[in-house]
C-alpha positions as CSV (number, residue, x, y, z in Angstrom):
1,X,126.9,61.9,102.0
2,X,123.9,59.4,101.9
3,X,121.2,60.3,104.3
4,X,118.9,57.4,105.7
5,X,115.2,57.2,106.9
6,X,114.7,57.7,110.4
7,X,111.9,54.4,111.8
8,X,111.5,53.2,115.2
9,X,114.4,55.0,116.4
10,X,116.7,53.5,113.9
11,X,118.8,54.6,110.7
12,X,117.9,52.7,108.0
13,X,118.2,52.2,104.1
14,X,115.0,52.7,101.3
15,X,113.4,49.4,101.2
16,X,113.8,49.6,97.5
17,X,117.3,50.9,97.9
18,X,116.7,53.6,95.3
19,X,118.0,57.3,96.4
20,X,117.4,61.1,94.9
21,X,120.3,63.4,94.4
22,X,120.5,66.2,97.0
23,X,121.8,69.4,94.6
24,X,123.8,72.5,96.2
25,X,122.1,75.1,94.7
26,X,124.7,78.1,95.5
27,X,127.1,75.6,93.5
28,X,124.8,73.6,91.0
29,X,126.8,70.4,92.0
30,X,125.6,67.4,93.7
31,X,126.6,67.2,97.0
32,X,124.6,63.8,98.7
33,X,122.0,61.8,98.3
34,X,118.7,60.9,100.7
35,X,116.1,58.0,99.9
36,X,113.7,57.7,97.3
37,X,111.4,55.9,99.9
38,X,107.9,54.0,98.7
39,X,104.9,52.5,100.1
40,X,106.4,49.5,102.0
41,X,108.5,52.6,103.6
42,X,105.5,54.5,104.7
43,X,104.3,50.9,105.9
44,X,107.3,50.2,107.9
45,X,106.9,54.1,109.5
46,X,103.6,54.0,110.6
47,X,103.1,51.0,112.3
48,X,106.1,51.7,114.4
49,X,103.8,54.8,114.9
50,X,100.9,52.8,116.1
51,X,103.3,50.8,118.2
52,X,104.7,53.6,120.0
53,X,101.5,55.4,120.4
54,X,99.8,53.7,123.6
55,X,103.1,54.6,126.0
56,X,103.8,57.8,124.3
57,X,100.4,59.5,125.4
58,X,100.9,57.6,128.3
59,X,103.6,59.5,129.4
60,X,103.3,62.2,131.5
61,X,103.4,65.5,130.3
62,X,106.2,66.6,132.2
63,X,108.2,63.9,131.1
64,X,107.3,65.0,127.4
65,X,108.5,68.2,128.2
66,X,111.6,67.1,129.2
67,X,112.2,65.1,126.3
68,X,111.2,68.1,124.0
69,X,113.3,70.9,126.2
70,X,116.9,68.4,125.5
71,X,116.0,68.3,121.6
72,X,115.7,72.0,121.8
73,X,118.8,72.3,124.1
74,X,120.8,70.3,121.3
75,X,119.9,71.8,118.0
76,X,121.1,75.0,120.3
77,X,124.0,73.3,120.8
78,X,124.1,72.2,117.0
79,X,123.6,76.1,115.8
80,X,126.4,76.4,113.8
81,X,126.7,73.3,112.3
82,X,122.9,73.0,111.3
83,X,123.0,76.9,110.1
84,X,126.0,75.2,107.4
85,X,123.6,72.5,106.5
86,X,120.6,74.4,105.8
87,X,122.6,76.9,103.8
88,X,124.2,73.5,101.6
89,X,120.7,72.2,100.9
90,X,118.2,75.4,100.7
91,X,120.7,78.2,99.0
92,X,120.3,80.5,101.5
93,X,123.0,82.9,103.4
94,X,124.4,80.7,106.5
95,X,124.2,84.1,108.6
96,X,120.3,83.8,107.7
97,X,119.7,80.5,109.1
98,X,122.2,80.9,112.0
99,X,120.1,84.0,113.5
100,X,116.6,83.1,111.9
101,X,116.1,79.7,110.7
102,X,117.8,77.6,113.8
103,X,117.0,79.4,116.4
104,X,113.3,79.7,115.8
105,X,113.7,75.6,115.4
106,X,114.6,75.4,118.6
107,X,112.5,77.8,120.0
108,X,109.5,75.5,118.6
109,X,110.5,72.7,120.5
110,X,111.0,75.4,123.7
111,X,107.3,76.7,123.3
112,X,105.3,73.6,123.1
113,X,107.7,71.6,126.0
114,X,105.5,74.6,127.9
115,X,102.7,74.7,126.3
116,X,102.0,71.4,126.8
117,X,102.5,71.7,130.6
118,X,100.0,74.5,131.2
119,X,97.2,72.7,128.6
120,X,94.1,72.7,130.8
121,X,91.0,70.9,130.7
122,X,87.7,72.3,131.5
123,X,85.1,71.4,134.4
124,X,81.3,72.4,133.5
125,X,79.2,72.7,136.6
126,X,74.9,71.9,135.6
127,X,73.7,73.9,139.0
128,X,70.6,72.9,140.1
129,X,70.9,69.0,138.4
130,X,73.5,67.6,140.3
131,X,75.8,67.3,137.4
132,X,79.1,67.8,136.6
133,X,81.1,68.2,133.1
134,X,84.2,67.5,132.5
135,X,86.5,67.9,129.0
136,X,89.7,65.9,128.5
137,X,92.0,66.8,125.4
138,X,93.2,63.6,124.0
139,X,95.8,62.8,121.5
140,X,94.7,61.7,118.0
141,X,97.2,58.6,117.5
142,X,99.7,58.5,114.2
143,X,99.8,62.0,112.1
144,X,101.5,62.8,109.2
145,X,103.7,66.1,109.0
146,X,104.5,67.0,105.7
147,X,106.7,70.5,105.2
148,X,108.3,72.8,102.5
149,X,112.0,73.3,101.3
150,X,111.8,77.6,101.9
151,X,112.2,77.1,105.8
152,X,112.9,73.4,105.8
153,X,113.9,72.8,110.0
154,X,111.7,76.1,110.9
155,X,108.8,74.9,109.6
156,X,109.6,71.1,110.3
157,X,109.6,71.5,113.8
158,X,106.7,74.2,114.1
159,X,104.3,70.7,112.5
160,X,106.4,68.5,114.9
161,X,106.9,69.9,118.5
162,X,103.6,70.5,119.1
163,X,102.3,67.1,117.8
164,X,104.7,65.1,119.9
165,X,104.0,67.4,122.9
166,X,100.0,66.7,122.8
167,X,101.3,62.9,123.3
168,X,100.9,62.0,119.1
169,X,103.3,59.5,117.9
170,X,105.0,61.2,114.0
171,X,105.3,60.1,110.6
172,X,107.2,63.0,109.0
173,X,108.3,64.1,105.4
174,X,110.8,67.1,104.9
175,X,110.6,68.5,101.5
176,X,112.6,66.2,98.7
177,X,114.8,69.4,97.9
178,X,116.2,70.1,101.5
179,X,116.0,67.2,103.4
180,X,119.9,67.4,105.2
181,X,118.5,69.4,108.6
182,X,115.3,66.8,109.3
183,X,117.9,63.8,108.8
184,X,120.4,65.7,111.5
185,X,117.2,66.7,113.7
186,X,116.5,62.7,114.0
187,X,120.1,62.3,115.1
188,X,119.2,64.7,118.2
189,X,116.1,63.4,118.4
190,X,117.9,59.6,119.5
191,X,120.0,61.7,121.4
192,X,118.1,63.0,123.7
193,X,116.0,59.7,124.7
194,X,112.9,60.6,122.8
195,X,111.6,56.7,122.2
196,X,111.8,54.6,119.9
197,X,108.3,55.0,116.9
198,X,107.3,58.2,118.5
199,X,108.9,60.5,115.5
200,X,109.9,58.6,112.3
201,X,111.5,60.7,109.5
202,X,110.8,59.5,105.8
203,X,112.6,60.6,102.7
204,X,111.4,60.7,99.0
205,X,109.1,62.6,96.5
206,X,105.5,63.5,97.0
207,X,103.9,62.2,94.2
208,X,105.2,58.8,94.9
209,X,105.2,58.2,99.0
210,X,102.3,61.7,99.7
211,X,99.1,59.4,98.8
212,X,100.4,56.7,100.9
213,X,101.0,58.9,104.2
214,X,97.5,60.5,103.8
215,X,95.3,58.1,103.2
216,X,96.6,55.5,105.5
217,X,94.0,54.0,108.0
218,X,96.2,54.2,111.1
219,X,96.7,57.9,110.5
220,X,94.2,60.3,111.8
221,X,95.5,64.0,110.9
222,X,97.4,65.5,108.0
223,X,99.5,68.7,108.5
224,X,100.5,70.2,105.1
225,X,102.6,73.1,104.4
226,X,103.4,74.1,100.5
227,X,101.5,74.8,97.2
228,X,98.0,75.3,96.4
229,X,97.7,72.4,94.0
230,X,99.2,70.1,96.2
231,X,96.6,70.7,99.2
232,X,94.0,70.7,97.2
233,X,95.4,67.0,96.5
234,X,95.8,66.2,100.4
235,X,92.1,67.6,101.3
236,X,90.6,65.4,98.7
237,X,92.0,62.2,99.9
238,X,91.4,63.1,103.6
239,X,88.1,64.8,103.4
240,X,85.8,61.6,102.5
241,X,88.1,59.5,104.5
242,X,87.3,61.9,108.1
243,X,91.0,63.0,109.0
244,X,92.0,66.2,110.2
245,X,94.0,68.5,107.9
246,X,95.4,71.5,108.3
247,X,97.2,73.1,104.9
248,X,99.2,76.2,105.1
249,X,99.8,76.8,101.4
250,X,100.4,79.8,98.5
251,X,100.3,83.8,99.4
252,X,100.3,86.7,97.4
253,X,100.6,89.0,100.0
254,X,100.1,92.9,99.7
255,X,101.9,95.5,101.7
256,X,99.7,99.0,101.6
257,X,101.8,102.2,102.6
258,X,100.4,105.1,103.2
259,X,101.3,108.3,102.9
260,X,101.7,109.2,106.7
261,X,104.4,106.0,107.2
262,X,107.2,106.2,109.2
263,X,108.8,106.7,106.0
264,X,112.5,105.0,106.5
265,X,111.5,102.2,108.7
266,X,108.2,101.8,106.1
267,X,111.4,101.5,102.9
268,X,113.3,99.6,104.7
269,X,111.1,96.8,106.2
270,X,109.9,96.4,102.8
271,X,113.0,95.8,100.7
272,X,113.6,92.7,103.9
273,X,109.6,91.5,103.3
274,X,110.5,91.7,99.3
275,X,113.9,89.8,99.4
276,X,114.1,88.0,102.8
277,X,115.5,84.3,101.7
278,X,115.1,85.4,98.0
279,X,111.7,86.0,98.2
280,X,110.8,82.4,99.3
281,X,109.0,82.6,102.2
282,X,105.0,82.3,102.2
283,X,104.6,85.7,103.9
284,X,106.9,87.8,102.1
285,X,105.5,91.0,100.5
286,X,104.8,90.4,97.1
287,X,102.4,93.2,95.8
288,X,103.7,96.6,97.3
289,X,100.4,98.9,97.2
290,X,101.7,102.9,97.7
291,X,100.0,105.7,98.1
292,X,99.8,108.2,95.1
293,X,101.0,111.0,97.0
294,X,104.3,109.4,97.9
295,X,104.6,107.2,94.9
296,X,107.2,108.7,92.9
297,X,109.4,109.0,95.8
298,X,108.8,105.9,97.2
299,X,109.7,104.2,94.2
300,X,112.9,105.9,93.1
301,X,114.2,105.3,96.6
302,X,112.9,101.6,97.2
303,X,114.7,100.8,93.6
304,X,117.9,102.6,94.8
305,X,117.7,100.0,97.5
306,X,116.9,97.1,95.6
307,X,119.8,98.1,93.7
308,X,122.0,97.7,96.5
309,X,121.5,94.3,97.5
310,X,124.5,92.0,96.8
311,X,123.2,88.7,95.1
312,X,126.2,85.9,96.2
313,X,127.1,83.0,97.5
314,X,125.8,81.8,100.9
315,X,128.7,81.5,102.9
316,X,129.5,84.9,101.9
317,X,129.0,87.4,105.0
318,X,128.2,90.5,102.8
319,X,126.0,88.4,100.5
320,X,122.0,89.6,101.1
321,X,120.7,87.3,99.0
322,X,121.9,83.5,98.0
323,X,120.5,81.2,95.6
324,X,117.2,80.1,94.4
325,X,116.6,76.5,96.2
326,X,116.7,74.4,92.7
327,X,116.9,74.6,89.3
328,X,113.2,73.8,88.8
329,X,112.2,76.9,90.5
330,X,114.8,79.2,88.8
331,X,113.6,78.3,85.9
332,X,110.3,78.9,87.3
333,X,110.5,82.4,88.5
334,X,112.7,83.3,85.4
335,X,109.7,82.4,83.1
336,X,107.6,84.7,85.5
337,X,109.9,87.4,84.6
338,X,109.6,87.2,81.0
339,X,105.3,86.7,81.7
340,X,105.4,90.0,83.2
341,X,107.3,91.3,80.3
342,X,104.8,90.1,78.1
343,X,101.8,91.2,79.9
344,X,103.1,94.7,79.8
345,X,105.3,95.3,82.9
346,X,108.2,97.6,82.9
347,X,111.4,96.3,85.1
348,X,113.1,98.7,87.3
349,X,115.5,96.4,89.1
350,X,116.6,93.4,88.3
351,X,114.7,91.1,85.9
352,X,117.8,88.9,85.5
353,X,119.7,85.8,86.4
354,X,122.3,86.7,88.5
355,X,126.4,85.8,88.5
356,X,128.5,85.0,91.3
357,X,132.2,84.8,90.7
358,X,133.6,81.4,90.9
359,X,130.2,79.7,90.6
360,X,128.8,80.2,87.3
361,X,126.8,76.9,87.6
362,X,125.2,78.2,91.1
363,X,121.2,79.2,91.0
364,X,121.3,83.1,91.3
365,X,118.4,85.9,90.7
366,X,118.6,89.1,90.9
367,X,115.9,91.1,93.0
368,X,113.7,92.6,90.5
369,X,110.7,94.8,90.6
370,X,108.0,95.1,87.9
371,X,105.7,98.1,87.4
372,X,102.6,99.0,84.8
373,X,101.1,96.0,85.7
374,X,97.2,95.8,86.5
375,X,95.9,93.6,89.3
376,X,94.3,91.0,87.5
377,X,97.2,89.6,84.9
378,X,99.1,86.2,86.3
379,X,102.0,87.9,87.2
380,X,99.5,90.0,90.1
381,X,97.5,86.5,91.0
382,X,99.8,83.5,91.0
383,X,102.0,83.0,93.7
384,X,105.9,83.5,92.4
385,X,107.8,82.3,95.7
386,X,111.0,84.1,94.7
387,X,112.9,88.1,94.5
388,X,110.2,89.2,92.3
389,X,107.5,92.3,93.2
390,X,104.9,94.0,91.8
391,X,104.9,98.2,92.7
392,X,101.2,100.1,92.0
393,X,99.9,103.4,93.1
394,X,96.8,103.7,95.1
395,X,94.5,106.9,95.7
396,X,91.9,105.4,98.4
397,X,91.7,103.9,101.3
398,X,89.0,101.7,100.1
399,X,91.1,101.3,96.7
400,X,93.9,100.2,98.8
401,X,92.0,97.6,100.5
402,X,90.4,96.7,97.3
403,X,93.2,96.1,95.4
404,X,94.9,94.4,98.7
405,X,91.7,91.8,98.5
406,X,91.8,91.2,94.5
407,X,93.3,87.6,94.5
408,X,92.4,84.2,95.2
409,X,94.8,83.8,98.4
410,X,94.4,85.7,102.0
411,X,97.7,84.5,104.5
412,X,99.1,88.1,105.7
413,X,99.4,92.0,104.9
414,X,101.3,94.8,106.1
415,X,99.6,97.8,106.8
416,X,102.2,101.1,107.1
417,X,100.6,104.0,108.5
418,X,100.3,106.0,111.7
419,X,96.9,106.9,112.1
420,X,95.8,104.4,114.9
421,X,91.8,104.5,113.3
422,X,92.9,103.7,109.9
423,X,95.3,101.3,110.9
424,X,92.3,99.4,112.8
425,X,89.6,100.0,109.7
426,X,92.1,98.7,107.4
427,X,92.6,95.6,109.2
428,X,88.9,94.8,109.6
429,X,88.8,95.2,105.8
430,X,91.6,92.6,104.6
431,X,90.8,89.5,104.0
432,X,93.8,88.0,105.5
433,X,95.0,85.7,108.4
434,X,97.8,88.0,109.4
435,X,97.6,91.8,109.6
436,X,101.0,93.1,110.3
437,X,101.0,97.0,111.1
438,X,104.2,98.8,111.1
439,X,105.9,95.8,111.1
440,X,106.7,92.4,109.2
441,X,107.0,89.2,110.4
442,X,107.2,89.8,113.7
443,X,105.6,86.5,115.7
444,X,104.4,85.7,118.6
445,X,104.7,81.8,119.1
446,X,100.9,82.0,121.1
447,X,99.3,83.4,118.2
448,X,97.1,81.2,115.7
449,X,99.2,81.3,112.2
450,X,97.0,80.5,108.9
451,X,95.4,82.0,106.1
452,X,92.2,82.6,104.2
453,X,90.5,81.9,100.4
454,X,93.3,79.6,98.7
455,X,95.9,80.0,101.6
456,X,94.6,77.4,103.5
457,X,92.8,75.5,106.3
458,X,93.2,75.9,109.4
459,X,95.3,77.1,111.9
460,X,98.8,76.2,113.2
461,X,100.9,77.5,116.4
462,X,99.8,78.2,120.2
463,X,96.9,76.3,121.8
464,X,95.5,75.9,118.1
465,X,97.7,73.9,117.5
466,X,97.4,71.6,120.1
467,X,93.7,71.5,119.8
468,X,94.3,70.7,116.1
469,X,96.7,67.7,117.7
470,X,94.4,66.4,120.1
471,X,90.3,65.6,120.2
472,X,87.7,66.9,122.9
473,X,86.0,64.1,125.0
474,X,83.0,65.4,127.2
475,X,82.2,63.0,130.4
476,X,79.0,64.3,132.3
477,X,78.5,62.6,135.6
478,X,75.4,62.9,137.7
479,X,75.7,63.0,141.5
């Protein structure tokens, strides 16, 4: 299988004709290859951006809709087959993409094809001067969407839908490691009529083709989702150049459970926020706070759990977790395993590479959680991104919010308790974008998504989004 890059609305070859190995991680085998795209690529992308742009925000938004509701309708239609891809490419159980990962992609696409439709502007009557104000949203022209390999078409289409909706013409770049489901998206994408330069889809590594997309004249905003070090890259070639960036990036998120939880729903919720697609996803639970009281109990019960999941391949129905997305990061997390060691942590579960039977070669971890561990060593302050958690008692409520706040990064928490004033006081307290209480990553498309501190800039989904897609013009008319 050799993928292509996707530029004005055709298939085409790496100018340099040089192409990356695509590795299936359940199996550790290469399975395809995609472009190893350079400069003259990101050249030939965005200028069929720049030519597109003029009749794309020209079009009427209802016709945009329409456009946007038959790539939605497709990658419906492509649910099975798309689930299979992202499983191949990102390691992940096929019955997790097929009821989380697909469907929210499509449901993207869904939610802006409205959005877009009901996107006011705003009138400003100066009583008494005989004015009028009026305030147009206008689209900004060519921006770059760059995503991450944990949700690769989830997050893909979250950056895309609403830019193309606001009337924006695309320049795109899916993550390196998973890039099967963007290539099948652009497919669809000429499939259902959606013109020729509006969305372009570019394969390659980021250190070689990511200055290039950012710092581009013709491009006017930068979306960003992934690590710390490289947004801090993106804002420092956009900032003195005047684009608009938004950058989701690292978490270390803290989930604080008090002693009045609803105790099984509390245990259960967090063993899916510790292990949900092995751990990677940016607001996964990785610092499980618990109140002294219930502790003990807690513990003993939530490592019973852990103990339970079965670690196998994705295709595998019974499988809860599949394999870590590449070898890089295995290694990765594995060394922050043995860190934790060092630093004094005590394993309770886990803490090892795991086996699958008949695929000795494939990227498995087990789900492991670490105790004895204070909150200011690495393994409590840098960002993991895999099955690993951290499990501490807390006496306080303001120790619990204390110890919540203790690290550089601020995207969500989880708050378990049932005492409606604490759960408010709580949330006031946290220094985080997203305060889930009694619940985990439940989302409401309309709500603004982003973080604080080192987790980024910003704000995606809902009309923050398309206010970060488009730019206010004010017209004041005297009469």
């Amino acid at each position: 299988m050799k993928l292509l890059n996707y530029i004005n609305g055709e298939h085409i070859a790496p100018s340099a004709g040089n192409y990356l190995d695509l590795i299936n991680p359940a199996e550790g085998k290469v399975y395809g290859q995609a472009p190893a795209s350079t400069g003259e690529d990101v050249e030939l992308a965005i200028t069929a951006a720049k030519e597109a742009f003029l009749a794309w925000s020209n079009t009427p938004a209802s016709e945009r809709s329409a456009i946007l509701h038959r790539i939605a309708g497709l990658i419906e239609a492509n649910l099975e087959d798309l689930a299979q891809a992202e499983s191949l490419d990102n390691g992940k159980p096929v019955k997790l993409a097929t009821k989380v990962d697909i469907p929210r992609a499509a449901s993207n696409f869904r939610f802006f094809a409205e959005a877009i439709t009901q996107y006011a502007t705003k009138a400003h009557d100066m009583q008494g001067l005989n004015a009028i104000n009026y305030t147009t949203r206008d689209p900004l022209g060519v921006v770059v969407c760059i995503s991450p390999w944990n949700l690769p078409l989830y997050l893909f289409t979250w950056k895309i839908a609403p830019a193309l909706a606001a009337g924006n013409t695309v320049v795109a770049k899916p993550s390196e490691v998973t890039p099967l489901t963007a290539y099948k998206l652009s497919e669809l994408c000429k499939e259902a009529g959606l013109p020729a330069g509006v969305l372009n889809i570019i394969h390659g590594y980021g250190h070689e083709i990511g200055d290039a997309l950012t710092s581009h004249d013709h491009v006017k905003a930068v979306t960003f989702t992934g690590s710390t070090a490289v947004g801090k890259r993106i804002a420092s070639i956009t900032a003195p150049l005047f684009k608009k960036v938004s950058l989701e990036m690292g978490g270390k998120n803290p989930n604080i459970i008090f002693a009045d939880c609803d105790y099984e729903n509390t245990l259960s919720t967090t063993l899916q926020s510790s292990f949900a697609n092995q751990g990677q996803i940016c607001l996964c639970g990785s610092r499980i706070l618990v109140e002294s009281s219930i502790y003990e109990q807690f513990k003993a019960d939530f490592v019973a759990k852990t103990q339970g999941l079965v670690v196998g391949h994705p295709s595998n129905s019974s499988s809860n977790l599949g394999a870590i997305v590449s070898k890089q990061h295995y290694d990765k997390i594995l060394a922050c395993i043995d860190l934790a060691l060092a630093e004094g942590g005590q394993i309770l579960a886990g803490g090892k590479a795991g086996h699958v039977d008949g695929y000795p070669n494939g990227y498995y971890i087990q789900p492991t959680i670490i105790e004895g561990l204070d909150m200011q060593c690495k393994t409590n302050q840098e960002e993991i991104f895999g099955p690993v958690v951290t499990i501490m008692p807390f006496v306080t409520e303001a120790e619990a919010i204390e110890l919540a706040n203790a690290t550089q990064y601020g995207l969500s928490s989880t708050v378990w308790t049932q005492d409606i004033s604490r759960a408010h006081r709580v949330a006031k307290g946290l220094q985080a974008g997203i305060v889930w209480i009694n619940t985990w990553l439940l989302r409401d498309l309309r709500t603004p998504f982003g973080g604080v501190k080192h987790s980024g800039v910003g704000r995606e989904g809902g009309e923050e989004a398309l206010r970060f897609f488009t730019e206010p013009k004010n017209v004041c008319i005297k009469y």
